[in-house]
RODO-2510 file (C-alpha; in nm, 4 decimals, decimal comma):
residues 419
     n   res          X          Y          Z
     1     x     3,0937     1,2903    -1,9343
     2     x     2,9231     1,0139    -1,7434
     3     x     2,9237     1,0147    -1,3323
     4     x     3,1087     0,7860    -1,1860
     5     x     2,8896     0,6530    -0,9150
     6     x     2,9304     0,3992    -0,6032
     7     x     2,6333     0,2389    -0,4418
     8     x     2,7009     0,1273    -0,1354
     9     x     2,3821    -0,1196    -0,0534
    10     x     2,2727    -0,4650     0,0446
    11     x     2,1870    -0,5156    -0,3241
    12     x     2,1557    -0,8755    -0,3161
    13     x     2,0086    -0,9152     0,0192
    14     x     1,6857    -1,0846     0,0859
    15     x     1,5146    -0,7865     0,2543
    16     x     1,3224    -0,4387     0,2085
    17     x     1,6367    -0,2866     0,1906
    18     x     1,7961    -0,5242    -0,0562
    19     x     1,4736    -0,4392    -0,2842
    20     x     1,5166    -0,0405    -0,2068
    21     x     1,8383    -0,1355    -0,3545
    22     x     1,8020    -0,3033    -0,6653
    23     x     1,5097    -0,0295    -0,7552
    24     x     1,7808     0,2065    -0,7125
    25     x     2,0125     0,0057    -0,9691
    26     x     1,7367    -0,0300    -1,1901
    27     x     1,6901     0,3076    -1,2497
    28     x     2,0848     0,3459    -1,2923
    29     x     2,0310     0,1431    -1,5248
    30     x     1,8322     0,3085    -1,7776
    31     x     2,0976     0,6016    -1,8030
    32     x     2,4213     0,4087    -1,8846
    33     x     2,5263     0,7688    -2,1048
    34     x     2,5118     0,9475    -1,7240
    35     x     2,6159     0,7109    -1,4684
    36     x     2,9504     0,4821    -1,4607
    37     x     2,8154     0,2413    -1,1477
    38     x     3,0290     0,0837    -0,8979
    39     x     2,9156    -0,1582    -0,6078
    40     x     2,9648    -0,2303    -0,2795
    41     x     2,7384    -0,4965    -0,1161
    42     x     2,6813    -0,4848     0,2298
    43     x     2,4667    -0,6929     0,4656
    44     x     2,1245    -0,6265     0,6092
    45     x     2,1046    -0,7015     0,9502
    46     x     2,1199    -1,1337     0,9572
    47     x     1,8999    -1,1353     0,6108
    48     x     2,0350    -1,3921     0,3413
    49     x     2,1789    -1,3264     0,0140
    50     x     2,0014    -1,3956    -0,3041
    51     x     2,1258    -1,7084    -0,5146
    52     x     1,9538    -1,6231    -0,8104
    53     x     2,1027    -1,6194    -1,1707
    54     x     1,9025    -1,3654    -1,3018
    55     x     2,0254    -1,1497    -1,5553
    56     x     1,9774    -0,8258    -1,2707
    57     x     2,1840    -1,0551    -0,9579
    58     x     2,4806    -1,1462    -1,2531
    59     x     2,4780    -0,7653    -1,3152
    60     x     2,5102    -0,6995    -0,9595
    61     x     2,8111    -0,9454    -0,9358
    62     x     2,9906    -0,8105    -1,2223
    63     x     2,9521    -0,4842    -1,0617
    64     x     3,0656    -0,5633    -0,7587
    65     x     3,3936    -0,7576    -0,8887
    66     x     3,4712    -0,4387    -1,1065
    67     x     3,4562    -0,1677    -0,7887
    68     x     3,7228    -0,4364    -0,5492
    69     x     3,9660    -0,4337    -0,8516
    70     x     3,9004    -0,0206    -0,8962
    71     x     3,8921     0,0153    -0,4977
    72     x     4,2642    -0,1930    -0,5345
    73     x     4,3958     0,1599    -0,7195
    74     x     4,6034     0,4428    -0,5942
    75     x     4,4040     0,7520    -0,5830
    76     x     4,0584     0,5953    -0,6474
    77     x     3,7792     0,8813    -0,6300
    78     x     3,3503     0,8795    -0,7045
    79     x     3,1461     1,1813    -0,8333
    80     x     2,8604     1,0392    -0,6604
    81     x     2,7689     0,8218    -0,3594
    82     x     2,4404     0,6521    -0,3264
    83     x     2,4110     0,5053     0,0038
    84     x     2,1125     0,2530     0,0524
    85     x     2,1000     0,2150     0,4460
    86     x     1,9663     0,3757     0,7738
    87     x     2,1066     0,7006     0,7905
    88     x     2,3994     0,6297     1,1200
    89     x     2,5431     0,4125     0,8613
    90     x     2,6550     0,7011     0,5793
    91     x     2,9832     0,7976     0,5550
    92     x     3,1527     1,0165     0,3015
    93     x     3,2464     0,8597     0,0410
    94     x     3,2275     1,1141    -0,2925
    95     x     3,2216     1,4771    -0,4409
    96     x     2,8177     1,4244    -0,3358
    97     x     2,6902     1,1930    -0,0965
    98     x     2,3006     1,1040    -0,0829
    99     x     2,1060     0,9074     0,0928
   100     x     1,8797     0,6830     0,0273
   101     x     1,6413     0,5152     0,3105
   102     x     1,3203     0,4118     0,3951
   103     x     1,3309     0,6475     0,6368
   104     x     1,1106     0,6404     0,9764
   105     x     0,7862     0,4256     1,0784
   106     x     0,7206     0,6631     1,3515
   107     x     0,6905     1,0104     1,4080
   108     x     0,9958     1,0963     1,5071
   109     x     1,3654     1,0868     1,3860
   110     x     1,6215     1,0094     1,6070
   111     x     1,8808     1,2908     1,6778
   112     x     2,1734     1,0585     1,5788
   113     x     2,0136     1,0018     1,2475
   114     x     1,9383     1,4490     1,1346
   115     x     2,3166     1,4417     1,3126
   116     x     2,4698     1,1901     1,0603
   117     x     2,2706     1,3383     0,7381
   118     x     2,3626     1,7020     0,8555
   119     x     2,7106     1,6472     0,8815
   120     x     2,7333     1,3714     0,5971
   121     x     2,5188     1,3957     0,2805
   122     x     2,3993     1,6913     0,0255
   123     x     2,0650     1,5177    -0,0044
   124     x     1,8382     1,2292     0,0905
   125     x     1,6056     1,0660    -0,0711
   126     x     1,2969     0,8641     0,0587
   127     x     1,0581     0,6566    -0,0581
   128     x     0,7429     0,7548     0,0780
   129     x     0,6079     1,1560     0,2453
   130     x     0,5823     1,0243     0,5572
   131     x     0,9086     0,9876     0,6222
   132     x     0,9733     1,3045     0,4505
   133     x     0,7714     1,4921     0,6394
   134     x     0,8609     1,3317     0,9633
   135     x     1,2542     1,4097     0,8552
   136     x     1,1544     1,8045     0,7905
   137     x     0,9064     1,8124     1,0935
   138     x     1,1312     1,6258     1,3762
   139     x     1,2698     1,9163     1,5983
   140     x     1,5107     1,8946     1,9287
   141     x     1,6102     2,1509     2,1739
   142     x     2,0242     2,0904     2,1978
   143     x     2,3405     2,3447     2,3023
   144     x     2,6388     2,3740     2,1204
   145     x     3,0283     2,3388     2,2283
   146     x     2,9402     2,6601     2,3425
   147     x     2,7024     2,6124     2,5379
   148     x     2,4038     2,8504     2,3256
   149     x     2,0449     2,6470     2,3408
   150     x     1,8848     2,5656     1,9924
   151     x     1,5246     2,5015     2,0297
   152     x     1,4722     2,4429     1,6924
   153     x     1,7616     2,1856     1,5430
   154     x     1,6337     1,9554     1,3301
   155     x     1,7224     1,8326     0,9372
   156     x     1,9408     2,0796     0,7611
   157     x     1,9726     1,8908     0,4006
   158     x     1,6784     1,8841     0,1044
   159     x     1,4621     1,5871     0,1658
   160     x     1,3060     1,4163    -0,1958
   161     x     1,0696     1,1717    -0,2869
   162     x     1,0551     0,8776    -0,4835
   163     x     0,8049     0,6146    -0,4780
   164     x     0,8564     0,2583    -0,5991
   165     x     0,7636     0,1762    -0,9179
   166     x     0,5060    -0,1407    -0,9885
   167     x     0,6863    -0,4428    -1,1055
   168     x     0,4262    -0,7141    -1,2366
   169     x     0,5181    -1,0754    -1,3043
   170     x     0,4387    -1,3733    -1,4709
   171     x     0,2537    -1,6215    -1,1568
   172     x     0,4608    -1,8866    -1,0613
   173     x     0,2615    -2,1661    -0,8329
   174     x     0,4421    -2,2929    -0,5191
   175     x     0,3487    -2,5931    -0,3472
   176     x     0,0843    -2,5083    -0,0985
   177     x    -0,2398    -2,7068    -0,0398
   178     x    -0,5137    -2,4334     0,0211
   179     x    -0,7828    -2,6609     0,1284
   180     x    -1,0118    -2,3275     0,2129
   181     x    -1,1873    -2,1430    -0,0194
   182     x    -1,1714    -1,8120     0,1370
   183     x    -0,7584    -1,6788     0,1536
   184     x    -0,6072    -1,4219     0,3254
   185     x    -0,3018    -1,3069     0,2760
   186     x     0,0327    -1,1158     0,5089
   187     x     0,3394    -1,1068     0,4210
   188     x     0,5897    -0,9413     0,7010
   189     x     0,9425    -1,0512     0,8882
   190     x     0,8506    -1,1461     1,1873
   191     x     0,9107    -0,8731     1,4849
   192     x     0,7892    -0,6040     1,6731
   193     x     0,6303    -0,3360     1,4560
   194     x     0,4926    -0,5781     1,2058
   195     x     0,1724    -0,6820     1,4466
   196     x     0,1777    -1,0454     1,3808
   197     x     0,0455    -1,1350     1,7203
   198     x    -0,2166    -0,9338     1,6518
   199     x    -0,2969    -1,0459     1,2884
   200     x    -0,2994    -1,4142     1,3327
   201     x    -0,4579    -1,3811     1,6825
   202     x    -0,7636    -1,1932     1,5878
   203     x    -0,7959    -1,3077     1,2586
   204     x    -0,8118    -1,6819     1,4050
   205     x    -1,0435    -1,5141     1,6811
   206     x    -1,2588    -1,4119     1,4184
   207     x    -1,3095    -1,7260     1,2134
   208     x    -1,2302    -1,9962     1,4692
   209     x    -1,5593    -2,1333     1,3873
   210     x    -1,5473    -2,1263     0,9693
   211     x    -1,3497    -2,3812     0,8227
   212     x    -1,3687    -2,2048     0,4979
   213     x    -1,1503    -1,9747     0,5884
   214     x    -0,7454    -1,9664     0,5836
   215     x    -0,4799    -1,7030     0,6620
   216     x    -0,1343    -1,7214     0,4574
   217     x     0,0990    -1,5881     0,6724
   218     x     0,4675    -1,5554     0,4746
   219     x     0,7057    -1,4535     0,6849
   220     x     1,0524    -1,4938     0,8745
   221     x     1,1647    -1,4346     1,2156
   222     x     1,6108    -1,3644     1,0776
   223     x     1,6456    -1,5282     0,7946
   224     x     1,5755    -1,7912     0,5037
   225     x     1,7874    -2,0677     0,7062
   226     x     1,5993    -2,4355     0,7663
   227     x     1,6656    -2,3754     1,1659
   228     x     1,4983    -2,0200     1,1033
   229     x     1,1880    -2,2044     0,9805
   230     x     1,1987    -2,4475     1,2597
   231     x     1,2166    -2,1821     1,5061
   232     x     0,9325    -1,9447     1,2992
   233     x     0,7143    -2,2854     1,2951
   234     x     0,7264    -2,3432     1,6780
   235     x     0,6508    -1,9538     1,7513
   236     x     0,3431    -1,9905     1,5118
   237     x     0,2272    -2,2844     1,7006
   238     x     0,2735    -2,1414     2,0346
   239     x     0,1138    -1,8068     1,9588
   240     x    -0,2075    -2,0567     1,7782
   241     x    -0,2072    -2,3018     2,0887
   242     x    -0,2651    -1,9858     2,3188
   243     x    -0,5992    -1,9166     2,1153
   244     x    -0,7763    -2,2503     2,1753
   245     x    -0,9730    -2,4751     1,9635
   246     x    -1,0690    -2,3765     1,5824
   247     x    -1,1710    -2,4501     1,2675
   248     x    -0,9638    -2,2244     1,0109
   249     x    -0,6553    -2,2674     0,8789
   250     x    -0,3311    -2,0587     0,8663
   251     x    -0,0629    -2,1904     0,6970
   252     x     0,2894    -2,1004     0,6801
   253     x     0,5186    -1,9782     0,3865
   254     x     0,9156    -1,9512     0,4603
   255     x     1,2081    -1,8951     0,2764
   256     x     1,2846    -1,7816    -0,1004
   257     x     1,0448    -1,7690    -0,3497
   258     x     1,1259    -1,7373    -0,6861
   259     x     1,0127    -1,3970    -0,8761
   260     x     0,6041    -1,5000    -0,9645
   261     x     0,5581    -1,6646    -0,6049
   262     x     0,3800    -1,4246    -0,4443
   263     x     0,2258    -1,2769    -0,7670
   264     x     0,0669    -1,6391    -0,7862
   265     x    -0,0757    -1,6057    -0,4374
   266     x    -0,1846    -1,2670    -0,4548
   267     x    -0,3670    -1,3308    -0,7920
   268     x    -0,5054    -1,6727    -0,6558
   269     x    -0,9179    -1,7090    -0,7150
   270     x    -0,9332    -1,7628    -0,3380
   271     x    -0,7942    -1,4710    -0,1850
   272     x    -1,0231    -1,2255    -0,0708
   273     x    -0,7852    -0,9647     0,1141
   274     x    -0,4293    -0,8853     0,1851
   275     x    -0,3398    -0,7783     0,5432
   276     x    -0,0892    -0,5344     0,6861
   277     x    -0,1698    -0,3453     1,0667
   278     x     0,1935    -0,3490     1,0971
   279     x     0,2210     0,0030     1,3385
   280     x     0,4016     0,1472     1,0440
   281     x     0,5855     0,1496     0,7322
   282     x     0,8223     0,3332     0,5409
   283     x     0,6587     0,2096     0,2195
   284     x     0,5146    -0,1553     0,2773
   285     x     0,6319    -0,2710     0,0046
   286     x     0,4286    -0,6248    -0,0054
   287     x     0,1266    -0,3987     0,0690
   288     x     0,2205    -0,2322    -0,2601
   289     x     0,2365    -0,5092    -0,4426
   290     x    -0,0725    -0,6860    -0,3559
   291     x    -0,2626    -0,3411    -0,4852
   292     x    -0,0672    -0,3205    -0,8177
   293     x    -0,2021    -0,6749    -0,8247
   294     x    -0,5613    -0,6150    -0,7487
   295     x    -0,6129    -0,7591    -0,4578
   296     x    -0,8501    -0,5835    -0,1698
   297     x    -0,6400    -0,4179     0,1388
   298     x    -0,7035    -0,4524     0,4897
   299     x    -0,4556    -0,1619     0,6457
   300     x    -0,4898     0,1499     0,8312
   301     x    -0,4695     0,4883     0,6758
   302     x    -0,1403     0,6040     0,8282
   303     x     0,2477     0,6598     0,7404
   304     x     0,3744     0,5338     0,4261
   305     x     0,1303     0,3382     0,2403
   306     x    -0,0773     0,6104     0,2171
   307     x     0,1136     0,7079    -0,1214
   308     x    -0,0457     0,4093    -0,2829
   309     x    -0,3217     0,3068    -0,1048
   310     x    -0,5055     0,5994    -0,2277
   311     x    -0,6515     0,7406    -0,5483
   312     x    -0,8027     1,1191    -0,6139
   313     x    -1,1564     1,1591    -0,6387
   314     x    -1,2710     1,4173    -0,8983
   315     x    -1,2049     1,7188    -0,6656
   316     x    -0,8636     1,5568    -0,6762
   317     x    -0,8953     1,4430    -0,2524
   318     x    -0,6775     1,1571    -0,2102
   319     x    -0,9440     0,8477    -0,0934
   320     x    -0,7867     0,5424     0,0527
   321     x    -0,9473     0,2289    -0,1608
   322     x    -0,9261    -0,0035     0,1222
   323     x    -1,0659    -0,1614     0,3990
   324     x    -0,9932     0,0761     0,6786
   325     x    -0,8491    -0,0523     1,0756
   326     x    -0,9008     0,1841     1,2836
   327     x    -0,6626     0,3170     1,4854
   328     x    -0,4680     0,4690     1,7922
   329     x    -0,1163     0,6249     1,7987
   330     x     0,0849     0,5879     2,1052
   331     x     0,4161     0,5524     2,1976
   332     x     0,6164     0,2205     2,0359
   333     x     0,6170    -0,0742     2,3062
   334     x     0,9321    -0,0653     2,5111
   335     x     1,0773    -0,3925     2,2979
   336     x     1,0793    -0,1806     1,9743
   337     x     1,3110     0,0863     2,1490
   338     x     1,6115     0,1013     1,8978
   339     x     1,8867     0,3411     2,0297
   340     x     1,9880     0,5618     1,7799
   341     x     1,6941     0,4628     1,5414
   342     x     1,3693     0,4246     1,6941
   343     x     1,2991     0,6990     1,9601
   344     x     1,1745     0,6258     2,3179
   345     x     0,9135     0,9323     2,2665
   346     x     0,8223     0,8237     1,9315
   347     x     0,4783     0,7078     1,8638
   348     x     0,3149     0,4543     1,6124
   349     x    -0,0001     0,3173     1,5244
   350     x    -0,1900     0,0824     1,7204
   351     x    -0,4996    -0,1184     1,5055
   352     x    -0,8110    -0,1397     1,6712
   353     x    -0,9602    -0,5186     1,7544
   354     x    -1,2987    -0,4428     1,6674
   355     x    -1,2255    -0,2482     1,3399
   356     x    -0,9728    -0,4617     1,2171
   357     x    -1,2019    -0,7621     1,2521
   358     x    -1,4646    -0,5612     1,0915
   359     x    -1,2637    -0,4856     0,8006
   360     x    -1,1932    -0,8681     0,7313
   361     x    -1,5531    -0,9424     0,7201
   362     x    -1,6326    -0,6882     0,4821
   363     x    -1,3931    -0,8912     0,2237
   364     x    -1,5977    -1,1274     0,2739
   365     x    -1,9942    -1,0095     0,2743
   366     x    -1,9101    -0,7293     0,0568
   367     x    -1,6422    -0,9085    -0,1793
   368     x    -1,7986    -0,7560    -0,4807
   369     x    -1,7331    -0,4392    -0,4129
   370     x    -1,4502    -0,5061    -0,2502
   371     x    -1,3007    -0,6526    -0,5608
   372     x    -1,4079    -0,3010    -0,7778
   373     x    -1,2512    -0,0775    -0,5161
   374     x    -0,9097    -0,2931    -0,5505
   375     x    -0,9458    -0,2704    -0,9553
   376     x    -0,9856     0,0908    -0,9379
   377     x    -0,7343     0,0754    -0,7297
   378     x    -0,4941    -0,1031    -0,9562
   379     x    -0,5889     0,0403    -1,2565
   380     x    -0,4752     0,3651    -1,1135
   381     x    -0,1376     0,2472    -1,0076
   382     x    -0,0143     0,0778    -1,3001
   383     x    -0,0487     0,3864    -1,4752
   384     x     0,0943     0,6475    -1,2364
   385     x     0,3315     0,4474    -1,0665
   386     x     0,5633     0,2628    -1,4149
   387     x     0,9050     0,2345    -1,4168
   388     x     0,9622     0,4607    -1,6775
   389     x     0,8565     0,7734    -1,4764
   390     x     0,9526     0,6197    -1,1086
   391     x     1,3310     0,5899    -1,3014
   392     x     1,3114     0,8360    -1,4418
   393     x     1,2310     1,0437    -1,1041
   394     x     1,5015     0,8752    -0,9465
   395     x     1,7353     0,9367    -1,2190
   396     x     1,6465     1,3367    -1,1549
   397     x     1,6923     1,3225    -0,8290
   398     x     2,0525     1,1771    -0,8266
   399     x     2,1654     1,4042    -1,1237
   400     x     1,9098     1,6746    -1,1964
   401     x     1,8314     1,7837    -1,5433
   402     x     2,0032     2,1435    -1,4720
   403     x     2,2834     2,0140    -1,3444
   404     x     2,3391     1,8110    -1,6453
   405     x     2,2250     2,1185    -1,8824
   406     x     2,5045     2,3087    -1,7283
   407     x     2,7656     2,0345    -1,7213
   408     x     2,6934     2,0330    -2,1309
   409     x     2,7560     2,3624    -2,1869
   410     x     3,0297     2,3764    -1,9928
   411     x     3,1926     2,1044    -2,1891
   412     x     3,0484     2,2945    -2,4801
   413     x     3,2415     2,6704    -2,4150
   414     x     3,5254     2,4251    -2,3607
   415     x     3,5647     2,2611    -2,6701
   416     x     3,4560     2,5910    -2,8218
   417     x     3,7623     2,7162    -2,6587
   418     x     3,9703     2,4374    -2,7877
   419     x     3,8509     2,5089    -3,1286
***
């Protein structure tokens, strides 16, 4: 008997989220016999929606239509809830309620979020150890309604992982004229714990005086909209017109790209390095992709891109393949503070100047090696990281393969019965 399943996510938002999301359908997908899926889009902070008519956004639609006419019903119940979202936004909603987020950038959970999966869900589900073990490892000192002191309160529910799964395309050019011959490459929305400052500043510090060089920065400040491009535009300029004269380039990507964009600029003969000191990441998911597609790394070893980033030697260590920033944690800057979500006392990582410059120049005087170390690197991922076994995880996860054992041979001594 299949589950009948609601996802409550911003499927068909433009956003990290939205792609958590649609991984989550995809695997879904693959097990029509278990799952019966219903949908309920929701939005993702002031992201856009996707227009596109693919074949995966028409599914998403269709889904969507059929759970408002089944929500319309007397009585309507779910065997399952999969809620894609930040965990003070799950509710019950099912028999079993799991959650699915990114999870934490830091390293520490906020008591409001262990409060809300405590009391709400049977399980969560993350996408990268970091955040699991910052979930498991985050401990408070609080007193119940009757007054008792717990110095140990912390997550109560079974934390999981389950990594993304590598998703190559077919390169699709966009209109962009790279007059350098040596690219770099960042991709990140536009706010506090991505680093841009820091990026553009320093990388434009370092090459001020190569006009070879160029920095693609694709990125957002809200949203897709013309006036968010205007406004992303002017902040660019103000943050380059702080730096004084040079003679690289950076250039500027907005908006939605269709699916083989960015697999066109990360696979482009110029580019010599993608970039991410963002002071952390659930995943970094455009960090992710950029490996899977070969192309050298310029990141820090630290929270959740190091369950890609890296690839076991022969004594089966974990080695990052990448050119390595330095770094320092400390707390997050007082702007990041997110009540309820990012924690006061929480700390991050901080790139180092010198290192991170560093690190760019070795894509360039060491590019051939470089270029091996991001092969390796690739090679390794688009073997251990397919959709058929990330799916297939995910699909385990949801509905384990016991549970499903039992479920038959209950059904089994029933009809047995019958008979």
């Amino acid at each position: 008997m299949r589950k009948k399943i609601i996802v409550r996510a911003p499927a068909l938002s433009r956003s990290g989220y939205g792609e958590q999301a649609r991984f989550a359908i995809r695997a879904l997908r693959t097990r029509e016999d278990l799952f019966d899926v219903y949908i309920i889009n929701i939005p993702w902070g002031s992201t856009g929606q996707t227009l596109s008519d693919s074949s995966e956004a028409l599914y998403i639609r269709e889904k969507i239509r059929k759970t408002a006419v089944y929500m319309q019903q007397a009585n309507t119940e779910f065997d399952i809830s999969l809620q894609v979202t930040i965990p003070n936004e799950f509710q019950k909603m099912a028999h079993v309620d799991v959650g699915y987020t990114a999870g934490i950038e830091t390293t520490k959970v906020s008591p409001q979020w262990i409060d809300k999966c405590n009391a709400i869900v049977d399980k969560l589900i993350v996408v990268s150890e970091h955040s699991k073990k910052v979930f498991e490892q985050t401990k408070y000192a609080v007193q119940d309604e009757n007054g008792n002191q717990h110095h140990n309160w912390g997550l109560s529910k079974p934390v999981e992982v389950v990594n993304y799964a590598v998703r190559p395309s077919t390169p699709e050019p966009i209109e962009i004229n790279l007059t350098t011959t040596k690219n770099f490459l960042t991709v990140a929305q536009w706010g506090p714990r991505k680093n841009l400052e820091n990026t553009i500043g320093w990388f434009v510090q370092e090459f001020k005086d190569d006009e070879t060089v160029g920095l693609v920065v694709k990125t957002n400040t809200a949203s897709d909209s013309v006036i968010d491009r205007e406004h992303t535009a002017a902040r660019l300029q103000k943050l380059l017109s702080q730096i004084g004269e040079y003679k690289c380039k950076v250039y500027l990507v907005h908006g939605e790209l269709p699916e083989g964009a960015l697999t066109w600029l990360y696979q482009h003969p110029t580019m010599h390095g993608f970039i991410n000191i963002a002071h952390g990441e659930g995943y970094g998911l455009p960090l992710f992709e950029a490996a899977y597609n070969g192309l050298p790394l310029v990141t820090m070893s630290w929270s959740g891109q190091m369950d890609f980033i890296c690839k076991p030697n022969k004594k089966g260590k974990k080695v990052p393949l990448i050119s390595k920033v330095d770094y320092n944690l400390d707390k997050v800057q007082t702007s990041a503070v997110w009540a309820g979500v990012i924690q006061e006392d929480s700390m991050w990582a901080y790139a180092k100047e010198k290192s991170y410059k560093r690190a760019l120049r070795e894509c360039l005087t060491k590019r051939k090696y470089c270029l091996e170390r991001a092969t390796s690197l690739k090679k390794h991922l688009l073997e251990n990281f397919t959709e058929e076994k990330k799916h297939a995880e995910f699909v385990n996860s949801l509905y384990p393969e016991e549970s499903r054992l039992e479920m038959e041979a209950e059904i089994d001594d029933l009809l047995a019965d019958l008979l």
